[in-house]
N, CA, C and O atoms as a GROMACS GRO file, in nm:
protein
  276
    1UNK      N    1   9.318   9.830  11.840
    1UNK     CA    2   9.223   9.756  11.762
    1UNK      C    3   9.234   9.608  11.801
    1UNK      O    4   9.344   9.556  11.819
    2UNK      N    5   9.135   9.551  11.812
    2UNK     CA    6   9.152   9.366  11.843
    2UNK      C    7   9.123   9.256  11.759
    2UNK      O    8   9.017   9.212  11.715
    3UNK      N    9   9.270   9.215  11.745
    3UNK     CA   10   9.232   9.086  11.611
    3UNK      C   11   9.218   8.913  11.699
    3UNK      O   12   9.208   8.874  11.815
    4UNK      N   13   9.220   8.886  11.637
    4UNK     CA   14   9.225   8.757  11.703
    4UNK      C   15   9.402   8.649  11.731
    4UNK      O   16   9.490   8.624  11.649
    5UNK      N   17   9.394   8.622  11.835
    5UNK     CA   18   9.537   8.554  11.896
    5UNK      C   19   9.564   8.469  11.798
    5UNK      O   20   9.479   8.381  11.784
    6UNK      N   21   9.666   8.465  11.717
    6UNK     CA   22   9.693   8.313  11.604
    6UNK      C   23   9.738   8.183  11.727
    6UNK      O   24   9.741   8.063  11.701
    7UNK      N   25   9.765   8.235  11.840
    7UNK     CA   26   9.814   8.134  11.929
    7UNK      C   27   9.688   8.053  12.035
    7UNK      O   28   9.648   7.938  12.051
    8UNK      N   29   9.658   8.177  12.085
    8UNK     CA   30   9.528   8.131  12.224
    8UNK      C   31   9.377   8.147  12.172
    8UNK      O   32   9.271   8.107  12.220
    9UNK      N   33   9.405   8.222  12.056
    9UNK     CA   34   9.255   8.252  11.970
    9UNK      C   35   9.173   8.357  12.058
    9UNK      O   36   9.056   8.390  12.034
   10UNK      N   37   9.267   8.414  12.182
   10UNK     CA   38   9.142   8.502  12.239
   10UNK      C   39   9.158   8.648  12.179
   10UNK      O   40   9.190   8.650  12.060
   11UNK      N   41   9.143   8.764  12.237
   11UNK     CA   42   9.127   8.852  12.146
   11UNK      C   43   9.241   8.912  12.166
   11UNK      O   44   9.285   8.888  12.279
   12UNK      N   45   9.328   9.000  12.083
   12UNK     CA   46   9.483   9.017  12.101
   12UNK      C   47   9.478   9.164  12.015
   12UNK      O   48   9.408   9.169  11.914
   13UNK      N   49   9.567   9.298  12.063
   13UNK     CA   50   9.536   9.377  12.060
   13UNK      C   51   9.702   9.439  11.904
   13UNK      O   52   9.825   9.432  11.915
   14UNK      N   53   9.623   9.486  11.796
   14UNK     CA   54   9.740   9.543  11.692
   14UNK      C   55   9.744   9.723  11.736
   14UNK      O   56   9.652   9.789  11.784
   15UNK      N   57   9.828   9.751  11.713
   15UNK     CA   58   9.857   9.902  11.762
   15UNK      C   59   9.812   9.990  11.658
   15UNK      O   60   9.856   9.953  11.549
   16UNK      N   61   9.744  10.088  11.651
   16UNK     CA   62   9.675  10.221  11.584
   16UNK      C   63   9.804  10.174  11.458
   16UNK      O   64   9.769  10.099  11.367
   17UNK      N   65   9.923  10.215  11.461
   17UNK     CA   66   9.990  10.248  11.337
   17UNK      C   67  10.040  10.091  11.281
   17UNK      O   68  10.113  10.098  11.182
   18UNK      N   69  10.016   9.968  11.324
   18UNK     CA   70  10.030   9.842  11.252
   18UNK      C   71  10.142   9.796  11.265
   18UNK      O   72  10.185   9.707  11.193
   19UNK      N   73  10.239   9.877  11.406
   19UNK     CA   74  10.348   9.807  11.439
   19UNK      C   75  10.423   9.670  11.521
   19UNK      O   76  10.538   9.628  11.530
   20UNK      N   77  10.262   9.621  11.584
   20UNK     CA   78  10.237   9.524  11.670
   20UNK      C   79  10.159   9.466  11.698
   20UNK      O   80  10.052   9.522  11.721
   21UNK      N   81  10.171   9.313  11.712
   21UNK     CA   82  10.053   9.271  11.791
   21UNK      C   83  10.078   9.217  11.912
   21UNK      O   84  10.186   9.160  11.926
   22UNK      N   85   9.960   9.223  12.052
   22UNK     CA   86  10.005   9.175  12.165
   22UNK      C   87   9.914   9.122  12.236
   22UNK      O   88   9.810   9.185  12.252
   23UNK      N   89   9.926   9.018  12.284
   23UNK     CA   90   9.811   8.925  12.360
   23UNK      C   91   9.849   8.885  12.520
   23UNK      O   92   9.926   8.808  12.578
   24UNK      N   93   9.734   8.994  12.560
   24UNK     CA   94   9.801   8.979  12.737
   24UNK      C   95   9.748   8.845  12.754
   24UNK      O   96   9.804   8.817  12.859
   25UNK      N   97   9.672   8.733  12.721
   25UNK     CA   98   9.633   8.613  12.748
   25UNK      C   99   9.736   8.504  12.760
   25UNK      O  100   9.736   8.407  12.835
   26UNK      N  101   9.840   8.548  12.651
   26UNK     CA  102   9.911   8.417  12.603
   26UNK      C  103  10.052   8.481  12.567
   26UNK      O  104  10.139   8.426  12.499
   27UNK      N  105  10.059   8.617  12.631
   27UNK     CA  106  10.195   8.690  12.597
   27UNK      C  107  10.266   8.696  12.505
   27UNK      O  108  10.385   8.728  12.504
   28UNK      N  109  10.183   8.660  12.400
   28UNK     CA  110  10.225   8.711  12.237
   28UNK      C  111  10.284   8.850  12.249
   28UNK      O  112  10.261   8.926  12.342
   29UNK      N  113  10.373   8.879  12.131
   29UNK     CA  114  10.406   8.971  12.094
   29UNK      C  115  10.511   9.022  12.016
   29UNK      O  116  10.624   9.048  12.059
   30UNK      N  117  10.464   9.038  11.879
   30UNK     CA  118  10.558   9.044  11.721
   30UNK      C  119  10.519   9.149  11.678
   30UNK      O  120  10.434   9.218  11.735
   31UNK      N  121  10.586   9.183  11.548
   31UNK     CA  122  10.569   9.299  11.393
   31UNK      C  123  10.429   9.221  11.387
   31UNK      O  124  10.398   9.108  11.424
   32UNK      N  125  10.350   9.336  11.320
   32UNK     CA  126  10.211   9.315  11.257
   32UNK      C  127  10.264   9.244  11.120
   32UNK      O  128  10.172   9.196  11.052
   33UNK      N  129  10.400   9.228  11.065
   33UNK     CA  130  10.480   9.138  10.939
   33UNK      C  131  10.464   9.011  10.996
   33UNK      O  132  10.399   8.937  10.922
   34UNK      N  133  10.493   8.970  11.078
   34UNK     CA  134  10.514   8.842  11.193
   34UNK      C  135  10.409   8.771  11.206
   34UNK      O  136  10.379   8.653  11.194
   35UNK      N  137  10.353   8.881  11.238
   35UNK     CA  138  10.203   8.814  11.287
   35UNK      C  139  10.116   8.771  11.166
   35UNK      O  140  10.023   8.696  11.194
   36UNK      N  141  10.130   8.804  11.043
   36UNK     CA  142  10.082   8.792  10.891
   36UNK      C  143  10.102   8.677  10.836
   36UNK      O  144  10.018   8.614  10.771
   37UNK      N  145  10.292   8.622  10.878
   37UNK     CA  146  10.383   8.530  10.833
   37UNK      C  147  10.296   8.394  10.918
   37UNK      O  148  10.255   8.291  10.864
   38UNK      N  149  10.286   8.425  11.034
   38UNK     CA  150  10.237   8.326  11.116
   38UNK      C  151  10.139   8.269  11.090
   38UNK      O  152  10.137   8.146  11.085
   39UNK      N  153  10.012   8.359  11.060
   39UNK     CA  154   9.869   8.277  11.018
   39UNK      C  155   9.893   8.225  10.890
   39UNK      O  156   9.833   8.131  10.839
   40UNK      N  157  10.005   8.305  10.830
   40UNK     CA  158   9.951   8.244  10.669
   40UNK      C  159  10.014   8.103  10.721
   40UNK      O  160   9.933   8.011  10.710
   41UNK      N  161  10.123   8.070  10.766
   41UNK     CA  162  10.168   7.924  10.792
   41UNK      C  163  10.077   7.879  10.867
   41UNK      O  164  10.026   7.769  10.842
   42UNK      N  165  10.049   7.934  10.942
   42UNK     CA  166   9.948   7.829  11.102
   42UNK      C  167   9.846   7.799  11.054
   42UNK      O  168   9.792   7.700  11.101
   43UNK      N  169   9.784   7.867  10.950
   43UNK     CA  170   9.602   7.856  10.914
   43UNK      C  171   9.593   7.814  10.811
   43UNK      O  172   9.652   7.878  10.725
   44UNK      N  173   9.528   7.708  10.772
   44UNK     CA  174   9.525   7.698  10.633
   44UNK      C  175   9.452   7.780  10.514
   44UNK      O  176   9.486   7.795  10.396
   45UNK      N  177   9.305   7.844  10.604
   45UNK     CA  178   9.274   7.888  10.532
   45UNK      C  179   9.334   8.013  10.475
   45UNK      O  180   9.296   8.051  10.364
   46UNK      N  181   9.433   8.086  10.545
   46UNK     CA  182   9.519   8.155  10.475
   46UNK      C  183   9.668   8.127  10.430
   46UNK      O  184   9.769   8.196  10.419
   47UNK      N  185   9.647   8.045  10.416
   47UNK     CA  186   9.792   7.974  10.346
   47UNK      C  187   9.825   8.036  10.232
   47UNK      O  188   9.944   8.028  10.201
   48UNK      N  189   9.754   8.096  10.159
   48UNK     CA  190   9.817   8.159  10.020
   48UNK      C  191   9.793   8.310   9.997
   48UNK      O  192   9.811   8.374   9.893
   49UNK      N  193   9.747   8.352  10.119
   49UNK     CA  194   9.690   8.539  10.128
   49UNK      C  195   9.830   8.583  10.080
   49UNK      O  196   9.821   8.674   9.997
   50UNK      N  197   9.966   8.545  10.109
   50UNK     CA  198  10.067   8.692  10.108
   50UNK      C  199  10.098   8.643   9.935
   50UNK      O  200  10.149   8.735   9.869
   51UNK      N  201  10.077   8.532   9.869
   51UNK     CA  202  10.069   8.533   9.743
   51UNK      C  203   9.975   8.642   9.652
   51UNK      O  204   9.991   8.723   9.561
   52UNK      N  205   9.855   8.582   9.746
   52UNK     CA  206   9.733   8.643   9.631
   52UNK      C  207   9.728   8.848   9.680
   52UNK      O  208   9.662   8.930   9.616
   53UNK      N  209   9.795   8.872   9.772
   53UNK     CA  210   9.807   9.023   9.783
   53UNK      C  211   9.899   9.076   9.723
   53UNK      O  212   9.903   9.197   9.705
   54UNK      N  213   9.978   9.002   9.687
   54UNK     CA  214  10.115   9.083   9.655
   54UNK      C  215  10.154   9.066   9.519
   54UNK      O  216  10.220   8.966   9.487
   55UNK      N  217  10.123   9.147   9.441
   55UNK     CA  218  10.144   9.143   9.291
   55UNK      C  219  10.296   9.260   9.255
   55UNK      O  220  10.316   9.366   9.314
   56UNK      N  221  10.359   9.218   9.176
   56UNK     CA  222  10.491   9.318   9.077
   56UNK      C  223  10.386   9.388   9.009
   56UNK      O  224  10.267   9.356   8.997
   57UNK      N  225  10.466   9.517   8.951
   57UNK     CA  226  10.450   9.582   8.920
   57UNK      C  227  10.402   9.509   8.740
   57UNK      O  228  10.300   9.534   8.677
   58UNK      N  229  10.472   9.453   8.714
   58UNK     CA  230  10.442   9.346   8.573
   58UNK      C  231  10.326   9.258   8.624
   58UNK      O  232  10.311   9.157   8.554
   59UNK      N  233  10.239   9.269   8.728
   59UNK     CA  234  10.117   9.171   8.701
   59UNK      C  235  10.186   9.042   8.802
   59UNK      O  236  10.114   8.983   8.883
   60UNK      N  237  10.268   9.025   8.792
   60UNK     CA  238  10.323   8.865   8.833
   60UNK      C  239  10.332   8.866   9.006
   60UNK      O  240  10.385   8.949   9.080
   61UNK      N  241  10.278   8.769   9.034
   61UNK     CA  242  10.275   8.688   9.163
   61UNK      C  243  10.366   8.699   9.221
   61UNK      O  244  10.471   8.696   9.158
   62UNK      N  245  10.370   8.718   9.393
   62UNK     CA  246  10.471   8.747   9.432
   62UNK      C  247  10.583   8.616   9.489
   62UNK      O  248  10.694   8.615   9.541
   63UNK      N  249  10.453   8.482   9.435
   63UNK     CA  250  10.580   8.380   9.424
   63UNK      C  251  10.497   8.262   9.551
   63UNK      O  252  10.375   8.270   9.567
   64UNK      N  253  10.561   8.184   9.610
   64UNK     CA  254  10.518   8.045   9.701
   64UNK      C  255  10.511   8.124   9.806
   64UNK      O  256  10.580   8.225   9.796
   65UNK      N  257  10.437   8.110   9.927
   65UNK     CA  258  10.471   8.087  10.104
   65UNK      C  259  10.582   8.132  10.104
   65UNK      O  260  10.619   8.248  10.115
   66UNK      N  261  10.674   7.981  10.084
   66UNK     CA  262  10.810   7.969  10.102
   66UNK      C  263  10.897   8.099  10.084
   66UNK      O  264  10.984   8.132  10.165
   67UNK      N  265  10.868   8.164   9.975
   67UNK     CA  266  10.952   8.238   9.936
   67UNK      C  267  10.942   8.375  10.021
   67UNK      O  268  11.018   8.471  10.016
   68UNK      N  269  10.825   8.356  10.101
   68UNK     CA  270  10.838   8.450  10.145
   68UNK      C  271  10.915   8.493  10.301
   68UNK      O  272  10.897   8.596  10.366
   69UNK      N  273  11.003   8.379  10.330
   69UNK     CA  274  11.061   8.357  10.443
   69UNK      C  275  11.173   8.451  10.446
   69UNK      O  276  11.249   8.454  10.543
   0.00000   0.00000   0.00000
C-alpha cells in the first residue's frame, strides 16, 4: 500500500500486515509505530492524533505527545 514519505514526501510503501514502512527514494525504513511517532512530531498538523486516538478504557486521554515516547 503507498503512504506518503514523512522524510522525502515521495510515495513510500507500508506492508499488507502494518509492519513497515519503506521508501526506496530516501531509504527510509521503520515499525508502522515509528513511522506514526514521527509524523505526529514532524507534522504539525498531526501533532496531537496519538492523543485524540487513544482513549482508556475510563474515557480518559491517553495523555501529551511527550508521553508517548
Amino acid at each position: 500500500m503507498k503512504i506518503k514519505c514523512p522524510k522525502c514526501k515521495k510515495d513510500a510503501e507500508l506492508a499488507m500486515d502494518y509492519s513497515a514502512v519503506k521508501c526506496s527514494s530516501c531509504d527510509l525504513d521503520m515499525s508502522y509505530g515509528e513511522y506514526v511517532k514521527f509524523v505526529a512530531h514532524n507534522e504539525a498538523i498531526y501533532s496531537d492524533i496519538l492523543g485524540d486516538y487513544a482513549t482508556g478504557a475510563e474515557g480518559h486521554t491517553a495523555g501529551s505527545l511527550d508521553e508517548w515516547d
